[in-house]
KELOPA-169303 format. One line per 3 residues: number of its first residue (from 1); their letters; for each residue x, y negated, z negated of C-alpha. Coordinates in steps of 0.02 Angstrom, whole numbers. Layout:
NUM> A> X:Y:Z  ...
END
This chain:
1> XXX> -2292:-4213:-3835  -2346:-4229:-3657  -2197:-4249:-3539
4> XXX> -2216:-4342:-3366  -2226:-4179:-3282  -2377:-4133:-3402
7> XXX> -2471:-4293:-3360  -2432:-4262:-3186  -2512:-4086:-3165
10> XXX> -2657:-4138:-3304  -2713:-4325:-3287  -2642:-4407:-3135
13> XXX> -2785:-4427:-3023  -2799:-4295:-2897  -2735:-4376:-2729
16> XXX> -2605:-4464:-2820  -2535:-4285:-2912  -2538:-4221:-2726
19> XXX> -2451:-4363:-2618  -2316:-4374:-2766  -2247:-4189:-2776
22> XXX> -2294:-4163:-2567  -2212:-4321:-2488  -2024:-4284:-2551
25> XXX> -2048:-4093:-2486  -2094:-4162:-2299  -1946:-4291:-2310
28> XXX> -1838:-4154:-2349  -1922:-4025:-2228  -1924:-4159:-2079
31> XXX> -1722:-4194:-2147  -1708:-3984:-2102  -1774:-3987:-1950
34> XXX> -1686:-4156:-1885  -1530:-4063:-1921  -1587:-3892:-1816
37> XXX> -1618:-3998:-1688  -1447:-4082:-1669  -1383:-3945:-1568
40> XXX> -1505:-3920:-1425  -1526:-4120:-1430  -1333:-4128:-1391
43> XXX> -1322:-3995:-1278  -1455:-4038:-1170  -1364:-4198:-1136
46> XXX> -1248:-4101:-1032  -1396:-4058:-912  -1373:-3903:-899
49> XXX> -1526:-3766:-913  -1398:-3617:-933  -1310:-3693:-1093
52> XXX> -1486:-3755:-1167  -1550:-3575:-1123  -1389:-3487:-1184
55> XXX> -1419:-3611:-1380  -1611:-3532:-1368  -1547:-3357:-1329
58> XXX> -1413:-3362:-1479  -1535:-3441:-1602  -1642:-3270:-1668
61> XXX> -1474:-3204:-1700  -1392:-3344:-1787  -1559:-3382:-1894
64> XXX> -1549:-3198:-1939  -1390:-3281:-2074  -1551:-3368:-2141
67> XXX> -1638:-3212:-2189  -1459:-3151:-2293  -1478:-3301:-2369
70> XXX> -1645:-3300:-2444  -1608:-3104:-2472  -1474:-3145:-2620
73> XXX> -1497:-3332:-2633  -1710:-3352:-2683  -1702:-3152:-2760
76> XXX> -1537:-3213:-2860  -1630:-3397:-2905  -1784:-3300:-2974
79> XXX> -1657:-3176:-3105  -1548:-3312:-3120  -1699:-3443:-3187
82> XXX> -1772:-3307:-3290  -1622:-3208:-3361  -1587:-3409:-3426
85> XXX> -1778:-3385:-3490  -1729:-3256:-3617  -1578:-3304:-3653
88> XXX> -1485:-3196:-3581  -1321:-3267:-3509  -1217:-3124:-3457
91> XXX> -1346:-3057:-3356  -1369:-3226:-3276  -1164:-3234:-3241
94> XXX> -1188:-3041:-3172  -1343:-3086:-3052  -1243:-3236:-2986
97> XXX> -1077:-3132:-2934  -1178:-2999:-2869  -1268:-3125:-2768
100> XXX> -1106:-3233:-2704  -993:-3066:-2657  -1137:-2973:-2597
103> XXX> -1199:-3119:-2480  -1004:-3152:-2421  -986:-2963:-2381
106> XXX> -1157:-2956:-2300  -1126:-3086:-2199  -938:-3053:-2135
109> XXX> -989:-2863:-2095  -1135:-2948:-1983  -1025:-3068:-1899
112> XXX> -902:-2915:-1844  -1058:-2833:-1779  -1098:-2968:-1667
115> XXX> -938:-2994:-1591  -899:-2792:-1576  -1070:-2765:-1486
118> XXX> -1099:-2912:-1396  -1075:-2824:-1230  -1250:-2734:-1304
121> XXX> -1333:-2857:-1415  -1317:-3006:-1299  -1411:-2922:-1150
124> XXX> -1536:-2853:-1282  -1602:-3048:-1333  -1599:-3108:-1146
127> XXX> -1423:-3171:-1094  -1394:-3124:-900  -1239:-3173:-793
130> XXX> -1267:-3352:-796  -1280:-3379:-981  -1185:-3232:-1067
133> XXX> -1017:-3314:-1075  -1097:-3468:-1164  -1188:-3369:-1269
136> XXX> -1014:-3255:-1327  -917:-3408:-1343  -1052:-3485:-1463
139> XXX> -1096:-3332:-1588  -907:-3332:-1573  -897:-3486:-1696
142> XXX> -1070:-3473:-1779  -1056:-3300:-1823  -892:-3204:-1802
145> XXX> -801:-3336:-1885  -946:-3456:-1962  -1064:-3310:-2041
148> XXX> -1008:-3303:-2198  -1003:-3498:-2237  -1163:-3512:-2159
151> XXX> -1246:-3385:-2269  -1160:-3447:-2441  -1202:-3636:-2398
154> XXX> -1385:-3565:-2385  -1368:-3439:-2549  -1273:-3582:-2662
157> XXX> -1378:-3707:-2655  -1524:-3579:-2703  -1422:-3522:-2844
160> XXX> -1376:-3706:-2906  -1572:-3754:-2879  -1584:-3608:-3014
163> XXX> -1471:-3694:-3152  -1586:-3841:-3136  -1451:-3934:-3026
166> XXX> -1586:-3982:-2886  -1493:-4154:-2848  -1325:-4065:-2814
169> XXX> -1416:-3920:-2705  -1495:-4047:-2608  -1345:-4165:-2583
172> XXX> -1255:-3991:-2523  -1387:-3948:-2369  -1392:-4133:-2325
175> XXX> -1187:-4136:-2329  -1178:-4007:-2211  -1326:-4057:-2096
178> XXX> -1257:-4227:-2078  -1086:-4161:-2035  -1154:-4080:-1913
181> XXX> -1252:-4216:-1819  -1084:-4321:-1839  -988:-4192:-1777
184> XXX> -1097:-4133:-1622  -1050:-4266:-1500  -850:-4280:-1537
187> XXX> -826:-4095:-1520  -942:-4075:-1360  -899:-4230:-1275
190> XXX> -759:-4327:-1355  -646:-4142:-1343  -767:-4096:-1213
193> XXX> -817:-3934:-1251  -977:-3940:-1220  -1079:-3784:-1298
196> XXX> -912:-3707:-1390  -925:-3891:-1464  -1085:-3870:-1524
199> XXX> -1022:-3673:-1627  -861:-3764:-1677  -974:-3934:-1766
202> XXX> -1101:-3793:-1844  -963:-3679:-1907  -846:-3835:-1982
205> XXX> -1014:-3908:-2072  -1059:-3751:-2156  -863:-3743:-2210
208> XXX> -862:-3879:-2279  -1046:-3887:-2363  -999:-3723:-2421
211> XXX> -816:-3776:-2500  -922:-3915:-2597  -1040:-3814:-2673
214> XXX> -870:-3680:-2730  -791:-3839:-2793  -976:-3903:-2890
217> XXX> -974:-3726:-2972  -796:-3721:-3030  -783:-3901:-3080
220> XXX> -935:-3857:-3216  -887:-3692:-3249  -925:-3758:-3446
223> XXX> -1090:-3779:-3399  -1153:-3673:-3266  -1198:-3505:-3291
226> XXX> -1153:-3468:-3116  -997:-3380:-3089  -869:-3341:-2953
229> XXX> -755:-3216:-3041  -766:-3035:-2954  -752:-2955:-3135
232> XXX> -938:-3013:-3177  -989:-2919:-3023  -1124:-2773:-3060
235> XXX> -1273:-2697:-2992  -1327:-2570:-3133  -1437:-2655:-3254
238> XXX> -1585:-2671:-3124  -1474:-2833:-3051  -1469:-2751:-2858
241> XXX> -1621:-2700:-2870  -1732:-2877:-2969  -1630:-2964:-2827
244> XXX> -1681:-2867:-2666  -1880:-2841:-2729  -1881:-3019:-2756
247> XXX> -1791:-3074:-2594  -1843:-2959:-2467  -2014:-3043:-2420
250> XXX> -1942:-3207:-2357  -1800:-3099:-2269  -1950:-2988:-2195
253> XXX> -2041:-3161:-2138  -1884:-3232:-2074  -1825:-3045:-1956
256> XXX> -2027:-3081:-1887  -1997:-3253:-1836  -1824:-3177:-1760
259> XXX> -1928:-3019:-1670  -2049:-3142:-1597  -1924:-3261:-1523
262> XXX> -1828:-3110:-1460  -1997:-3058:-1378  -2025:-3212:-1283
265> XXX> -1851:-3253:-1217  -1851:-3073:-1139  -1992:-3107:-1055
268> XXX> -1969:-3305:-999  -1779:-3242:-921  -1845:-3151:-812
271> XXX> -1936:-3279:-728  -1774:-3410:-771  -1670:-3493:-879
274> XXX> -1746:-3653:-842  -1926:-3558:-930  -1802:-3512:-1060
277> XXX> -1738:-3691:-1093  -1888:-3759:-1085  -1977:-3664:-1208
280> XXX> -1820:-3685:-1332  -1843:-3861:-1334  -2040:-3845:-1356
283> XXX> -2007:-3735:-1504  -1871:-3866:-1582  -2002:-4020:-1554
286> XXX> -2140:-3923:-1622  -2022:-3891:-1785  -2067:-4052:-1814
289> XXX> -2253:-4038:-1848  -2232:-3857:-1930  -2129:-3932:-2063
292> XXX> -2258:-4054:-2090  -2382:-3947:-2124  -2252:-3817:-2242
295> XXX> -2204:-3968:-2328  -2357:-4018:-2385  -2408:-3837:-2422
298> XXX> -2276:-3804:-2535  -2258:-3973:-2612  -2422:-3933:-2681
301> XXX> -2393:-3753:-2758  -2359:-3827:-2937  -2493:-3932:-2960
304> XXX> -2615:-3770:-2899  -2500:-3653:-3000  -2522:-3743:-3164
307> XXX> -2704:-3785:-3170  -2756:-3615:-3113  -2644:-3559:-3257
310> XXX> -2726:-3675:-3377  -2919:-3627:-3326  -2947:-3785:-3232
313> XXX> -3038:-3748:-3107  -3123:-3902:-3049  -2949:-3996:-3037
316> XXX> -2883:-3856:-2935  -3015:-3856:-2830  -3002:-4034:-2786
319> XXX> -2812:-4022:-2757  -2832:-3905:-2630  -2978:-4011:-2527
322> XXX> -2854:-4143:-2549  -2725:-4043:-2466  -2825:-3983:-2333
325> XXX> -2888:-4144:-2276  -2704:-4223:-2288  -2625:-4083:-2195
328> XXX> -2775:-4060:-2062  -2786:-4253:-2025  -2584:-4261:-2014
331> XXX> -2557:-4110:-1907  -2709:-4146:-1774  -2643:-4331:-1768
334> XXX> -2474:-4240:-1733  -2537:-4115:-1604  -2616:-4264:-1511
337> XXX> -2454:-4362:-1495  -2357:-4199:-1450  -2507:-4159:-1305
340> XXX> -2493:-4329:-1238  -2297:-4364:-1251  -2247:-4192:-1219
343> XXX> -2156:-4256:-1040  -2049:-4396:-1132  -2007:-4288:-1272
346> XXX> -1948:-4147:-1158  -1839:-4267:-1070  -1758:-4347:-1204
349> XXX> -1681:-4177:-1224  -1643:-4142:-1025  -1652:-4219:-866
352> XXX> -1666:-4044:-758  -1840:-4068:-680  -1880:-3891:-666
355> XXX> -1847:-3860:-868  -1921:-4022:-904  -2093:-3962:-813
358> XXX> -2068:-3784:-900  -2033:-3886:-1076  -2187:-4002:-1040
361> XXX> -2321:-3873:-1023  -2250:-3755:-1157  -2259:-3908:-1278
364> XXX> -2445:-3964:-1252  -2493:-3793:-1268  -2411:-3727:-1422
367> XXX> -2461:-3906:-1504  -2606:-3847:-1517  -2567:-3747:-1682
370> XXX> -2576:-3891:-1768  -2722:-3877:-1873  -2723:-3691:-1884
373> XXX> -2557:-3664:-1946  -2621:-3818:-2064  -2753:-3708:-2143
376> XXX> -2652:-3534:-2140  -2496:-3633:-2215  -2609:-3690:-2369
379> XXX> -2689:-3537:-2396  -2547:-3450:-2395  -2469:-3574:-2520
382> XXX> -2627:-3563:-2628  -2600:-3360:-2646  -2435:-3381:-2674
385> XXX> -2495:-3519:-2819  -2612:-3407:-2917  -2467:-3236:-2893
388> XXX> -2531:-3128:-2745  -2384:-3078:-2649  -2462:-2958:-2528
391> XXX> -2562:-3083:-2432  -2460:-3233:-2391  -2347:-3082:-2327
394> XXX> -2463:-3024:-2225  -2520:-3188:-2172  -2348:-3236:-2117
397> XXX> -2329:-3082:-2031  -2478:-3110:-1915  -2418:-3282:-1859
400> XXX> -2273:-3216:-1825  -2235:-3030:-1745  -2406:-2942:-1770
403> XXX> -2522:-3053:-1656  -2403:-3165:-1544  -2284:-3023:-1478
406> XXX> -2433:-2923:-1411  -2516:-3046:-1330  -2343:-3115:-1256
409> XXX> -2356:-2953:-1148  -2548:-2962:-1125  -2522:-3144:-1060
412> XXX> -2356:-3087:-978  -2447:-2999:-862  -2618:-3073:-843
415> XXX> -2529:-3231:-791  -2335:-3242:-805  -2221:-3389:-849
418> XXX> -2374:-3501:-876  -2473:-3378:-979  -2356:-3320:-1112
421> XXX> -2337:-3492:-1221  -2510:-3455:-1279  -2509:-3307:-1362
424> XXX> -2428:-3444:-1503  -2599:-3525:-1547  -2702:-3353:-1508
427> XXX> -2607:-3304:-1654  -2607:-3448:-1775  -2791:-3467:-1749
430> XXX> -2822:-3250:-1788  -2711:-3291:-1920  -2808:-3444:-2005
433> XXX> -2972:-3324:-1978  -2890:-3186:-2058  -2824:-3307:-2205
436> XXX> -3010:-3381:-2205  -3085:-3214:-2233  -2959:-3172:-2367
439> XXX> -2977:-3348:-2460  -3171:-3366:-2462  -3208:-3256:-2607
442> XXX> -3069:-3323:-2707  -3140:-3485:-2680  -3314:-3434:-2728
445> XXX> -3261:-3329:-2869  -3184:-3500:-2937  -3343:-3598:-2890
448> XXX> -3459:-3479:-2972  -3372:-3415:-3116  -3230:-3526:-3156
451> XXX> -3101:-3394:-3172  -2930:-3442:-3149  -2839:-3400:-3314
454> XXX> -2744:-3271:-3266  -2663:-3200:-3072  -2740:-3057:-2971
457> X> -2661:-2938:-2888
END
């Protein structure tokens, strides 16, 4: 009997199969990035560069919670989902406390890093005189105190996504992004604390997204699998191990992203915090059109992953044209309103005139990515669609890390402040040749011989 899933992958005509499964993965992706965006947004009504600048310094080391996350929360989802495959249900309980203690312990021994070594680690990302005390006072919240609900907020709702609960997971992250937005403005202007408002709004949402998810688990402790009691905790059995393997690609992709932002706030603070700001608020707006493009990359991943699966080629085929053309025509409309509103946009974020003109031309030219990161973002969903790990790694590590950070210092000193944004699409467009290069045959190979029964290495 064919379920609606079934007719979905197998009969729905093409366009339709792809706009149904991509459009609810941008809403929620565009949700995400709405809700990263809260913070800077807010802060930059203060008009001050230094706090914007001190939010864009913090940021690689607050996002580095996100890589614990996916470490234990997408490594324990995959053991989770198929220890539930083959029936076996302790094994599932014994992934899932590993996961949730190992995560919480993780994450509380990082926060006491960051607050015993700030003196070190905040000079090492960019903070100088002006902007270290904002920066201090905000890891304060996010991380010494916030770290480990920010990671378990994360982890949970991968875990619950793995018991088939996607609703609940899904109602979790929005609970805690909204908070957040709602709470913004009363803690940095109605209590005025201005960036210490910001931490204290970040670290209460995660609480409390966090205490929901605890409270989901334990209210259907009959019927989850998922488990919060320490004496199911193991690691023998290949649990660590299944977990880590599994998890440790996104966390690699995520510490890149980190390395690279590092990179080029080192670089713009020397020149000033207004470069600093400015490019921080690029790099939120431009959020905007990345997630476009990931949504509608990984939206499609089923629909590729199936019919390859099943041998059918020609409907795989035609899913990814479909794909490309949606996801090239969206993103170059995109980069075309960014290029041409990039002065508006910047100043709906901050009045300062010198971060403003800083923001302005960092936004029209990192826009430009648009397209490329279109192409590399599809590719890299299409390998990860027929079971080839290695590439989309590698892939993901030449947008981010192995071609941007070197030409950041080529352009550093070729041509300074103005220069370095474009080492961003040198290295999207190297990496949609390189993802080109590495597609092509797989494309022909489908085209001429219609193989696609079973993954490649």
């Amino acid at each position: 009997m064919k379920t609606d899933k079934t007719e979905l992958f197998e009969k729905t005509p093409v366009t339709g199969a792809v706009l149904a499964l991509v459009i609810p993965t941008v809403i929620s992706q565009i949700i995400t990035v709405i809700y990263n965006m809260a913070d800077t947004f807010f802060i930059g009504q203060l008009n001050d560069p230094n706090q914007v600048a001190a939010a864009s310094l913090s940021l690689p080391l607050f996002l580095l919670t996100t890589g614990l996350a996916n470490l234990f929360g997408i490594g324990g989802a995959s053991l989770i989902s198929r220890s539930l495959g083959l029936g076996d249900v302790e094994k599932a309980r014994r992934a899932s406390a590993f996961c949730i203690w190992t995560a919480a312990a993780s994450a509380l021994l990082y926060g006491a890093a960051i607050y015993a070594f700030r003196g070190a680690i905040l000079p090492a990302v960019g903070a100088d005189a002006d902007t270290f005390g904002f920066c201090e006072s905000y890891l304060f919240w996010t991380l010494t105190v916030g770290a480990v609900p920010t990671v378990l907020n994360a982890a949970l709702a991968h875990l619950v996504r793995a018991e088939g609960y996607s609703g609940q997971a899904s109602f979790g992250v929005a609970l805690g992004g909204g908070l957040n937005i709602l709470l913004d403005p009363v803690f940095i202007f109605g209590f005025r604390l201005q960036i210490t408002g910001a931490a204290v709004a970040t670290m209460l949402s995660n609480l409390i997204a966090t205490l929901y998810f605890i409270v989901l688990i334990l209210a259907r402790r009959d019927r989850f699998h998922l488990t919060l009691d320490p004496r199911y905790y193991a690691v023998s059995g290949g649990i660590a191990r299944e977990v880590l393997l599994v998890g440790l690609p996104s966390s690699i992709m995520n510490l890149m992203g980190i390395f690279s932002n590092i990179t080029l706030n080192k670089l713009l603070v020397h020149y000033s915090n207004a470069a600093v700001a400015g490019i921080g608020i690029a790099k939120k707006i431009d959020m905007l059109a990345f997630a476009i493009a990931n949504g509608l990359s990984q939206g499609v991943i089923p629909l590729i992953g199936y019919n390859y699966a099943a041998g059918n080629t020609r409907r795989m085929r035609d899913a990814i044209k479909v794909t490309l053309l949606i996801s090239l025509g969206v993103t170059t409309v995109g980069a075309i309103l960014l290029f041409t509103c990039a002065g508006p946009l910047v100043r709906a974020f901050i009045q300062d005139a010198e971060t403003v003109r800083y923001g302005s031309m960092f936004q029209r030219i990192i826009c430009i990515t648009g397209p490329f990161t279109a192409i590399t973002t599809v590719i890299i969903s299409i390998f990860q669609s027929v079971g080839q790990k290695g590439k989309p790694l590698i892939l993901s590590m030449l947008r981010k890390g192995g071609l941007d950070v070197p030409f950041m210092f080529l352009l550093d000193a070729l041509g300074g402040a103005d220069a370095i944004a474009w080492a961003t699409p040198i290295a999207d467009c190297g990496a949609m040749l390189v993802g080109l290069a590495l597609f092509v045959p797989l494309w022909k190979r489908m085209e001429k011989t219609g193989e696609a029964s079973s993954p490649r290495p």
